[in-house]
Structure formats: C-alpha cells, structure tokens
PyMOL commands that place a pseudoatom at each C-alpha (Angstrom):
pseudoatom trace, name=CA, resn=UNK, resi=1, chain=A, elem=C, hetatm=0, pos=[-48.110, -46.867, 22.115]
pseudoatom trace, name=CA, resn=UNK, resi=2, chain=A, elem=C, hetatm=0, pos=[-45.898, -45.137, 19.342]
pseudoatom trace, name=CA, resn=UNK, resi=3, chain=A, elem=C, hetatm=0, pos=[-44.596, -41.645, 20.208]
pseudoatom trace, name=CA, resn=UNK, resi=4, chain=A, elem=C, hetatm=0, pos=[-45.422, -38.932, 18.164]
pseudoatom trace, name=CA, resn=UNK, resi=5, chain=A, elem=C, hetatm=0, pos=[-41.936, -37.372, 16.668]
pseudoatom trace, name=CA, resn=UNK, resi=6, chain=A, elem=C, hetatm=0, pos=[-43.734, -33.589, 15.675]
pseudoatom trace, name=CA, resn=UNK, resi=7, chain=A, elem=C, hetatm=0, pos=[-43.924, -32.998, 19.551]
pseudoatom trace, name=CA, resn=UNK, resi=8, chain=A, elem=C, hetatm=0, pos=[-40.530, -34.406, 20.808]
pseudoatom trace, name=CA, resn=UNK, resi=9, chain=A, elem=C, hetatm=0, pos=[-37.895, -32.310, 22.652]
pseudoatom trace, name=CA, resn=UNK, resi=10, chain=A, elem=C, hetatm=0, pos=[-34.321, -32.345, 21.636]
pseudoatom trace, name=CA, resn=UNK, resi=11, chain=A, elem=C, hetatm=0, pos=[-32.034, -30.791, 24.390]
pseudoatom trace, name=CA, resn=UNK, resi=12, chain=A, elem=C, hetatm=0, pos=[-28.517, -29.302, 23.322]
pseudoatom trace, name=CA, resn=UNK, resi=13, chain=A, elem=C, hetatm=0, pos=[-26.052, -30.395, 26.259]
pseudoatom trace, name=CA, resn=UNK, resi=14, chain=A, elem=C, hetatm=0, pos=[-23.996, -26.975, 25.978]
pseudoatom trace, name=CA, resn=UNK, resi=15, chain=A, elem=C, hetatm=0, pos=[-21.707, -27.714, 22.684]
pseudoatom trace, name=CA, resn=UNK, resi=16, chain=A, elem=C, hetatm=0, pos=[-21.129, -24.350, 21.332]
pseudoatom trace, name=CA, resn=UNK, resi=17, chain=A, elem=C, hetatm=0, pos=[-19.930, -24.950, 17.550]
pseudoatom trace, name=CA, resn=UNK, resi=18, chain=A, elem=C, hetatm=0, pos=[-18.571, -21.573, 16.346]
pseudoatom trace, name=CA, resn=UNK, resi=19, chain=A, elem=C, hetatm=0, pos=[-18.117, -21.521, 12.314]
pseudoatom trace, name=CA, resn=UNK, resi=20, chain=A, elem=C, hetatm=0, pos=[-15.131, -21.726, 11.218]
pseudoatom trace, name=CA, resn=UNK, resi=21, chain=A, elem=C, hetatm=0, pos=[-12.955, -18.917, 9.909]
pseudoatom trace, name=CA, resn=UNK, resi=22, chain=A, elem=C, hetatm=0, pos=[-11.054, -18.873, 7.382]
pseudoatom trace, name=CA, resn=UNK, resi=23, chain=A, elem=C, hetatm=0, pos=[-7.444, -18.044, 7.569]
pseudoatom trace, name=CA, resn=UNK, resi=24, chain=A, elem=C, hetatm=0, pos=[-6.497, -15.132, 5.672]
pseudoatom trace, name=CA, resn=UNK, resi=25, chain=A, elem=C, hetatm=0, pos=[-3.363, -13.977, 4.630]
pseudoatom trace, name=CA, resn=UNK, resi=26, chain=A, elem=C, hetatm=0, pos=[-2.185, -10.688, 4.049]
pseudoatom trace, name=CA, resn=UNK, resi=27, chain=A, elem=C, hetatm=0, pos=[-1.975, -8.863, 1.223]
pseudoatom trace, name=CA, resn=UNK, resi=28, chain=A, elem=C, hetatm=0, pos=[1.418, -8.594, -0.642]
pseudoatom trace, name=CA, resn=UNK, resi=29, chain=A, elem=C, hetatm=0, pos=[3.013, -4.893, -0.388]
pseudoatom trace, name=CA, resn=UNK, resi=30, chain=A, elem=C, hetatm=0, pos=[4.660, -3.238, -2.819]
pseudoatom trace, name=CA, resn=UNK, resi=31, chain=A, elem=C, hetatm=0, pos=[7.265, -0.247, -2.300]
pseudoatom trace, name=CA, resn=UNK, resi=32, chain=A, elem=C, hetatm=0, pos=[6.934, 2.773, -4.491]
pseudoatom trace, name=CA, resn=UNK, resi=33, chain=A, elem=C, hetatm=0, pos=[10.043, 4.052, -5.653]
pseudoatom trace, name=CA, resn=UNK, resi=34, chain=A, elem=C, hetatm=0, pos=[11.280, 7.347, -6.539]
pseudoatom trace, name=CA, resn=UNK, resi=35, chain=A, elem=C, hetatm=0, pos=[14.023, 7.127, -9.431]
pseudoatom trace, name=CA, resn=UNK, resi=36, chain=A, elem=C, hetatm=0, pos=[16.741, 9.604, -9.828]
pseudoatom trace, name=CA, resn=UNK, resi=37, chain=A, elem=C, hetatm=0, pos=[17.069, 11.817, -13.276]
pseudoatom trace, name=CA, resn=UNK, resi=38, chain=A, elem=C, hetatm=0, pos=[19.103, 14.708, -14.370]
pseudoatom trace, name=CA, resn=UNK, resi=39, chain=A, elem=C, hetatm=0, pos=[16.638, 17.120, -14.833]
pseudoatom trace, name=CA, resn=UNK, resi=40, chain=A, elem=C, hetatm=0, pos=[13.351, 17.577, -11.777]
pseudoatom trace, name=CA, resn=UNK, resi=41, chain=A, elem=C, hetatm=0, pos=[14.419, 20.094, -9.425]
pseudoatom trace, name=CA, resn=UNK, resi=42, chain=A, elem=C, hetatm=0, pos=[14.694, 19.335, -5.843]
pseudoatom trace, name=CA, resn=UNK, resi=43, chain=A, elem=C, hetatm=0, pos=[12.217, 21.110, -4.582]
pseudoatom trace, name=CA, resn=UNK, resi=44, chain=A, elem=C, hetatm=0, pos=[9.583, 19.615, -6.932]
pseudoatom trace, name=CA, resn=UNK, resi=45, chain=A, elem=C, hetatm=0, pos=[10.811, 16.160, -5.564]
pseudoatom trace, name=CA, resn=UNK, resi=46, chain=A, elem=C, hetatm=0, pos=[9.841, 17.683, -2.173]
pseudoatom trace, name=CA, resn=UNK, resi=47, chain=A, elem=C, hetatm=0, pos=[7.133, 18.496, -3.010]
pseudoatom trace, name=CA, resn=UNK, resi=48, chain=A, elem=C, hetatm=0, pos=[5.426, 15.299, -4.622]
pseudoatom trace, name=CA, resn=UNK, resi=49, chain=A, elem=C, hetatm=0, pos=[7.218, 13.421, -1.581]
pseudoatom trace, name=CA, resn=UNK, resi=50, chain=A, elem=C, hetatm=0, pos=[4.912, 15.725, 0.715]
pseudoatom trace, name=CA, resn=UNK, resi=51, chain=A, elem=C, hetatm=0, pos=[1.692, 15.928, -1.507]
pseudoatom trace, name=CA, resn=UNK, resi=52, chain=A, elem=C, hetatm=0, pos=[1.460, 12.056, -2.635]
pseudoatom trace, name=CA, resn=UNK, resi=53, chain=A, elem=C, hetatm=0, pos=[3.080, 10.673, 0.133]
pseudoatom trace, name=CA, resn=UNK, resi=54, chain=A, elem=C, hetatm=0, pos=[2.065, 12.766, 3.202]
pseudoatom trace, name=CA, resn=UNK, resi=55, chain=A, elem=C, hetatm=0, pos=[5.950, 13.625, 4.188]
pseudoatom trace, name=CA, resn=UNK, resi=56, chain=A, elem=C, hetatm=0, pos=[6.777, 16.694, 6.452]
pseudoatom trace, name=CA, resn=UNK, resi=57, chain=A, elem=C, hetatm=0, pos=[9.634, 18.505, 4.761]
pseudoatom trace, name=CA, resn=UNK, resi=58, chain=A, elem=C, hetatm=0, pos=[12.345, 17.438, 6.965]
pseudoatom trace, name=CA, resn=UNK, resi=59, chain=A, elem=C, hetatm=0, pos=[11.484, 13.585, 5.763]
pseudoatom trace, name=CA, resn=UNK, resi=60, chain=A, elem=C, hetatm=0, pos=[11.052, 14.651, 2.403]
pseudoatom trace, name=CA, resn=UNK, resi=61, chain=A, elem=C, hetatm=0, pos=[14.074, 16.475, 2.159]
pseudoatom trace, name=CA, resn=UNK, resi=62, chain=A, elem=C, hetatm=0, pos=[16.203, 13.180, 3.097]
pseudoatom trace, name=CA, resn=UNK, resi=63, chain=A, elem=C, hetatm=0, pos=[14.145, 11.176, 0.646]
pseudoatom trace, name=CA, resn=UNK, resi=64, chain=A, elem=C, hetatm=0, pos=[14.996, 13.542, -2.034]
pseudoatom trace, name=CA, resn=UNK, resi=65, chain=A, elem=C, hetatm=0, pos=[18.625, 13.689, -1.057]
pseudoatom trace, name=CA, resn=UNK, resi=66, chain=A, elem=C, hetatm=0, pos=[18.404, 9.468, -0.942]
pseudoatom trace, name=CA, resn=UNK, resi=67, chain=A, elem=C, hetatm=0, pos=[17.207, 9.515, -4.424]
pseudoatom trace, name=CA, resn=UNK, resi=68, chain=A, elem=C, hetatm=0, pos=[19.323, 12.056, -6.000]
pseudoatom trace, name=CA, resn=UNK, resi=69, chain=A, elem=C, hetatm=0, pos=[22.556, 9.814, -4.363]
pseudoatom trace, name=CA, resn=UNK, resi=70, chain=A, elem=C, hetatm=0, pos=[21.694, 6.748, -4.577]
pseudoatom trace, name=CA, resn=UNK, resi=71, chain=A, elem=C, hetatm=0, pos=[19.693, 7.159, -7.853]
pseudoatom trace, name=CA, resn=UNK, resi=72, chain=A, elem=C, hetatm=0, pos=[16.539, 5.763, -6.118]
pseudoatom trace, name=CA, resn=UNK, resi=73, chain=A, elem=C, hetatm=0, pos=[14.627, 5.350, -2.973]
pseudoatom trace, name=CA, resn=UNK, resi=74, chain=A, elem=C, hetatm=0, pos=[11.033, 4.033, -1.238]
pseudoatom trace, name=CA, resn=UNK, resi=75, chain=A, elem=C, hetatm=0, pos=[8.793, 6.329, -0.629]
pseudoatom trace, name=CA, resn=UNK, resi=76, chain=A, elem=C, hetatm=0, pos=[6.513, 4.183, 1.093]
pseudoatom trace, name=CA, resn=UNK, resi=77, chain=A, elem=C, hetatm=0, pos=[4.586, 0.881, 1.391]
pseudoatom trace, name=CA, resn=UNK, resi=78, chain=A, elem=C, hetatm=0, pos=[1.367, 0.131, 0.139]
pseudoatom trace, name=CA, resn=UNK, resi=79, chain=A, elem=C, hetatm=0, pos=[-0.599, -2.865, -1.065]
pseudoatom trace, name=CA, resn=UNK, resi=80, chain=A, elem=C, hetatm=0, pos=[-0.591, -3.388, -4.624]
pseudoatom trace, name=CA, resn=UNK, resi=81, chain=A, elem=C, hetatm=0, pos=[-3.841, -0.985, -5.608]
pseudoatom trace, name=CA, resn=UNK, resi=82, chain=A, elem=C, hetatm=0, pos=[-2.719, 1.904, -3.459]
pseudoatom trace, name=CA, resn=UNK, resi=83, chain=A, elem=C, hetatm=0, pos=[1.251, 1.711, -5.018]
pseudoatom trace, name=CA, resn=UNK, resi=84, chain=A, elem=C, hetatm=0, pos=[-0.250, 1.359, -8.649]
pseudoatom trace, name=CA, resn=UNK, resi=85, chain=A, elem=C, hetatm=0, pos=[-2.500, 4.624, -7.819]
pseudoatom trace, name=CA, resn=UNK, resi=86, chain=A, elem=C, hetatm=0, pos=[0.649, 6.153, -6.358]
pseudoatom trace, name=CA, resn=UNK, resi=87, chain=A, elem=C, hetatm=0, pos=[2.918, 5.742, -9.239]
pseudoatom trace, name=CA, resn=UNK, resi=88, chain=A, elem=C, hetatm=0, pos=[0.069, 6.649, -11.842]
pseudoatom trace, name=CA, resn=UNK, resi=89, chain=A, elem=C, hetatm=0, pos=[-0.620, 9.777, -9.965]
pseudoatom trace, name=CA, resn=UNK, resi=90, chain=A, elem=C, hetatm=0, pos=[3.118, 10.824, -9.201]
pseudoatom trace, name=CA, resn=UNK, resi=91, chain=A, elem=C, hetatm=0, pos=[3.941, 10.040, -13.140]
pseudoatom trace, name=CA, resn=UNK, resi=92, chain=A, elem=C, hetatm=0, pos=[1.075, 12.154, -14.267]
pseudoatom trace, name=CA, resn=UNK, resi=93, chain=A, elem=C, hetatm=0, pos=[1.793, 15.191, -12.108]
pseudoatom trace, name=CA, resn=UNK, resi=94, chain=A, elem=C, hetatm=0, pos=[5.047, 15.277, -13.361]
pseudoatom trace, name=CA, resn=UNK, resi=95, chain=A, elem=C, hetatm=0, pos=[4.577, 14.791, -16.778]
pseudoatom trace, name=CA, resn=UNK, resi=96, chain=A, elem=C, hetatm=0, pos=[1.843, 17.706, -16.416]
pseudoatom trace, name=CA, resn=UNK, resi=97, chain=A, elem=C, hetatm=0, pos=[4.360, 19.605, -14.596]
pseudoatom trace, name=CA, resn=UNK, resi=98, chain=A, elem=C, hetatm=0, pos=[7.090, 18.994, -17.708]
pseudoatom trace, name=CA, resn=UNK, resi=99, chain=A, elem=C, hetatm=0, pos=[9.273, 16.581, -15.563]
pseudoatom trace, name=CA, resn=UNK, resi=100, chain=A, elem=C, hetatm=0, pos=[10.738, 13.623, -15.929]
pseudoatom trace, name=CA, resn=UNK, resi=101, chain=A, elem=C, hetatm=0, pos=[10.705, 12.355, -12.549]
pseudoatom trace, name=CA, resn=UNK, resi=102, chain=A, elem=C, hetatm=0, pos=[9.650, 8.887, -12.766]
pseudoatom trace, name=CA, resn=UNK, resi=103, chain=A, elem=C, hetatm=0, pos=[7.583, 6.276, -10.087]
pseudoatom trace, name=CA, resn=UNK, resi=104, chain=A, elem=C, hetatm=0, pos=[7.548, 2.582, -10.158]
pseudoatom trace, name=CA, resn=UNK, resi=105, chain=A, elem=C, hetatm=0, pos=[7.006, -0.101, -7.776]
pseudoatom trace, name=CA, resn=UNK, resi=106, chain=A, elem=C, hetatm=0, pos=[8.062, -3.449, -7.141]
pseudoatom trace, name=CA, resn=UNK, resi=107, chain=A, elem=C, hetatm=0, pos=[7.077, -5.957, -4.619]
pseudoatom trace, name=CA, resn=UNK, resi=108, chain=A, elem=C, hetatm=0, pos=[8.514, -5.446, -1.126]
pseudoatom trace, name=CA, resn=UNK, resi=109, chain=A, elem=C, hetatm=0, pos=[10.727, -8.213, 0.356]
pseudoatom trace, name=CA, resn=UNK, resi=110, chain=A, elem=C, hetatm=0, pos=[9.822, -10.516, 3.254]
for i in range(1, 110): cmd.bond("trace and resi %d" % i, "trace and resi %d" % (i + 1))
show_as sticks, trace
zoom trace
C-alpha cells in the first residue's frame, strides 16, 4: 500500500544552521586638519577647536599652539561624511567670521 506524502513527518535531528554574516569592514577615517595662516587670531582657533570639535580649552589651546608651529594639525578623526561636514562647517564659519582659517582632510593612515 503506497504512503501518502501530504501526511508524512520529517524530524530535524538538532542541526542548527545560523545564516551567514557577512564580514564587514570598517569604514575608512579621515583626519580633519587645521592649517596654519597669518591672519585668524588665536582665540578664534580656540574657539572653532571647542565649538566643532568638542575640545575643553586646555586641549584646544595645544591644538592651536600645534597648528600655529607646525603650520598644521588633526583635530580629530571621523569617517569620511562626518570630516567632509566638519571641514564644510569650520570653512564656512570662518569665512562668515572674515577669516581665513582653512579645514581639509585627508585619509588617516593605517
């Protein structure tokens, strides 16, 4: 006598299959840089070190004092969208503030 198949039982023997993940690598990070000029005060390259870059003064004052010697420094890390907000931002508060202190970024080694 044939079986019928709609009522037959299949039993799973305890293989647990989870899906697989992908791997995912990090996102590159970019430093934002501070450059040196001639012309921004200090204290309003204090200030956009502690207003765009969440530095307490005594941090922002050696950042400052790193940039105005060595003609440029990092103000932080960021993946690529945050450092291109933070040197659009820094660029147009100091061009609205009639200053030539300028932001780039560039991609952060290792």
């Amino acid at each position: 006598m044939p079986r019928e198949t709609s009522h037959e039982t299949h039993h799973d023997h305890g293989v647990l299959l989870e899906p697989a993940r992908p791997e995912v690598a990090p996102p590159p990070l970019y430093q934002v840089m501070l450059l040196n000029d001639d012309y921004t005060p200090m204290d309003f390259v204090v200030t956009v070190l502690q207003h765009f870059f969440s530095m307490d003064l005594d941090k922002a004052t050696q950042v400052m004092l790193h940039v105005h010697t060595r003609g440029r420094g990092v103000c932080g890390v960021f993946t690529r969208e945050v450092a291109e907000s933070k040197v659009a931002q820094v660029n147009e508060f100091s061009r609205m503030n009639q200053h030539p202190l300028l932001c780039t970024m560039e991609k952060a080694s290792g």
